[in-house]
C-alpha positions in Angstrom: 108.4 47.0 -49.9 106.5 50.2 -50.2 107.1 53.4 -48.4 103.9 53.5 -47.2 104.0 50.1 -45.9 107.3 50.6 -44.3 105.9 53.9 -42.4 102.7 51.5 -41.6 105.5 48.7 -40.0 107.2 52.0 -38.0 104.0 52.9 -36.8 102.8 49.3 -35.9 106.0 48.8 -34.0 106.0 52.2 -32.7 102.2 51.9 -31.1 103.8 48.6 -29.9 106.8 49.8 -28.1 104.6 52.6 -26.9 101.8 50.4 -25.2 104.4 48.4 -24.1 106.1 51.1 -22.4 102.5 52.8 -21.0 101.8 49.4 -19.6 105.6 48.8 -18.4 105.0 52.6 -16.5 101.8 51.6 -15.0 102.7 48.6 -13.6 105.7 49.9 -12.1 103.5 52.8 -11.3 101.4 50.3 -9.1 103.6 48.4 -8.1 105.8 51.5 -6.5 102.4 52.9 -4.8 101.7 49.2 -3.6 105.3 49.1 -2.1 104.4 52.6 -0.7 101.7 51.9 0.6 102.8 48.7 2.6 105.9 50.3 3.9 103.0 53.7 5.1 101.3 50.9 6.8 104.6 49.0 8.2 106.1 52.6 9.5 102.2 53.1 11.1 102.7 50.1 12.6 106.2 50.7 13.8 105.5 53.8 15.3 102.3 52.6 17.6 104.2 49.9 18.7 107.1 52.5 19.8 104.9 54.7 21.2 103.3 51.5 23.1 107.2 50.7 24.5 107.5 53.9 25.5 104.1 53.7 27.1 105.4 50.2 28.8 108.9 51.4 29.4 107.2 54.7 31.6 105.1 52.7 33.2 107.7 49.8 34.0 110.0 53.1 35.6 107.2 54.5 37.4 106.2 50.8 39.1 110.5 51.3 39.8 110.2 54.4 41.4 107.3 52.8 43.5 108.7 49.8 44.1 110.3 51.0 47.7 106.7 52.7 48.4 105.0 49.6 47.4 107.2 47.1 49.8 106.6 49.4 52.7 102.5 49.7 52.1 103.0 45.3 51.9 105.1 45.3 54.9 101.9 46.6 56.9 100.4 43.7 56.1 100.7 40.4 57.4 101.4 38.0 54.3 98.8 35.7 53.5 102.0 32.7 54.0 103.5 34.9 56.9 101.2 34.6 59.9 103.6 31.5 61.6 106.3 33.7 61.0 104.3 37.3 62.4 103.9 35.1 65.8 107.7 34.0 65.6 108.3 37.7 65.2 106.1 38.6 68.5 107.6 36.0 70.3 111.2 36.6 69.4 110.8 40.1 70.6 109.4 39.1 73.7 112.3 37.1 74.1 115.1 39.9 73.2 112.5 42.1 76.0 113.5 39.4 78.5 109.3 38.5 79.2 108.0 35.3 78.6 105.1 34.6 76.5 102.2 32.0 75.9 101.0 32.0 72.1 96.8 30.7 72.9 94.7 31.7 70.5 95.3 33.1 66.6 92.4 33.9 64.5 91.8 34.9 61.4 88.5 37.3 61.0 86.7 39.1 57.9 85.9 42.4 59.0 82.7 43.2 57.9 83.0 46.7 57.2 86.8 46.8 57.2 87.5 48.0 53.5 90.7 45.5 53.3 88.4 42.7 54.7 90.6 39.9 56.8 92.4 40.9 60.5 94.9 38.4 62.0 94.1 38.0 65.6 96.5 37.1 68.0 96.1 36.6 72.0 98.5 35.8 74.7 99.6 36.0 77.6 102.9 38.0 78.4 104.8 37.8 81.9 107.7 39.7 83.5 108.9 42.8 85.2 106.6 45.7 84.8 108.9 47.8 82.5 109.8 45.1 80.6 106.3 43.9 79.6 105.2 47.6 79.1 108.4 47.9 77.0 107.2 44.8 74.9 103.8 45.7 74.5 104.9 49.3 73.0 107.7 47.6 71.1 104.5 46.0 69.4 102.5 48.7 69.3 105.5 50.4 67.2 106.4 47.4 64.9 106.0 48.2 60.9 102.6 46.6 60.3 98.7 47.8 61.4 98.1 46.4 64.4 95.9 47.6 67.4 95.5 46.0 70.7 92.1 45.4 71.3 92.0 44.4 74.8 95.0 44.2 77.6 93.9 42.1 81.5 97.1 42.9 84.1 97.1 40.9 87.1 100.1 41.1 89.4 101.9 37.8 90.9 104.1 38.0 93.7 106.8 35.7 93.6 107.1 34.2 97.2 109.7 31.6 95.8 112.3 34.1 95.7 113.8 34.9 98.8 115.0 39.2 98.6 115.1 42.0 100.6 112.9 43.6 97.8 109.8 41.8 96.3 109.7 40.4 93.3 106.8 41.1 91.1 105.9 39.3 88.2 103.3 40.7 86.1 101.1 38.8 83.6 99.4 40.5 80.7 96.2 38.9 78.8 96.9 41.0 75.2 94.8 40.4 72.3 95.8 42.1 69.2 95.3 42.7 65.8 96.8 43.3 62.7 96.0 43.9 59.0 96.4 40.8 56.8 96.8 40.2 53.1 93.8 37.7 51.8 94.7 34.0 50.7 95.4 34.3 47.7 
């Protein structure tokens, strides 16, 4: 073999190994900016979606921080399944007031230019001693919901069945009220 053909073979392999190696480079070349550029995207992705739990997470502690504020604005509503139990209530505390009282009508109203839009109505008739229904009546005046008495009829009974020294009164009070009260849902 010639020395010209042996420097033609070095040079043959040597353009070889060196187009080998310039393709070897630029696929690891793209292959390294590919892997970049996915894990650029990944990271991207990474970091909205931490900055969207963060978002969540603030937002979850604010609606805890709230959360006493928001059961007390509730609690001046009458629950859409509470209203049985909102009568229960007024008649339970005319019990512990020591009157009596007659549940006869309970209504349930939309309020045309009310901006919550349905009022529970409630009327009945509440007998007893005159401090004791007065006591009542601001009892419910003062309980935690919005309620306003729209109209109030007093009529006094005497009680001739009793026999006293002093009289005894018993006075009857035609109340209608009502009260704010959260729509069926």
């Amino acid at each position: 073999m010639s020395k010209a053909h042996k420097k033609t073979k070095y040079k043959f392999v040597w353009l070889t190994v060196t187009l080998v190696l310039i393709f070897a480079y630029g696929f690891a070349f793209w292959y390294v900016k590919t892997k970049i550029e996915d894990s650029t995207y990944a990271l991207s992705s990474a970091q909205i979606a931490y900055e969207q739990k963060d978002k969540i997470q603030a937002a979850l502690n604010s609606m805890e921080e709230l959360q006493p504020e928001i059961e007390k604005i509730d609690s001046y509503f009458v629950g859409a399944d509470n209203v049985v139990d909102f009568i229960n209530l007024l008649e339970q505390k005319a019990g512990e007031q020591g009157v009596s009282i007659e549940t006869k009508d309970v209504s349930i109203e939309k309020e045309v230019d009310a901006v919550y839009g349905e009022v529970l109505g409630v009327q009945s008739t509440v007998s007893g001693s005159w401090n004791d229904v007065m006591q009542y009546i601001n009892l419910v005046e003062n309980l935690p919901y919005n309620i306003w008495i729209s109209s109030v009829n007093v009529s006094l009974e005497g009680d001739d069945q009793v026999e006293s020294e002093v009289p005894v009164y018993v006075w009857e009070v035609d109340l209608a009220l009502k009260v704010l009260k959260h729509p069926a849902s």
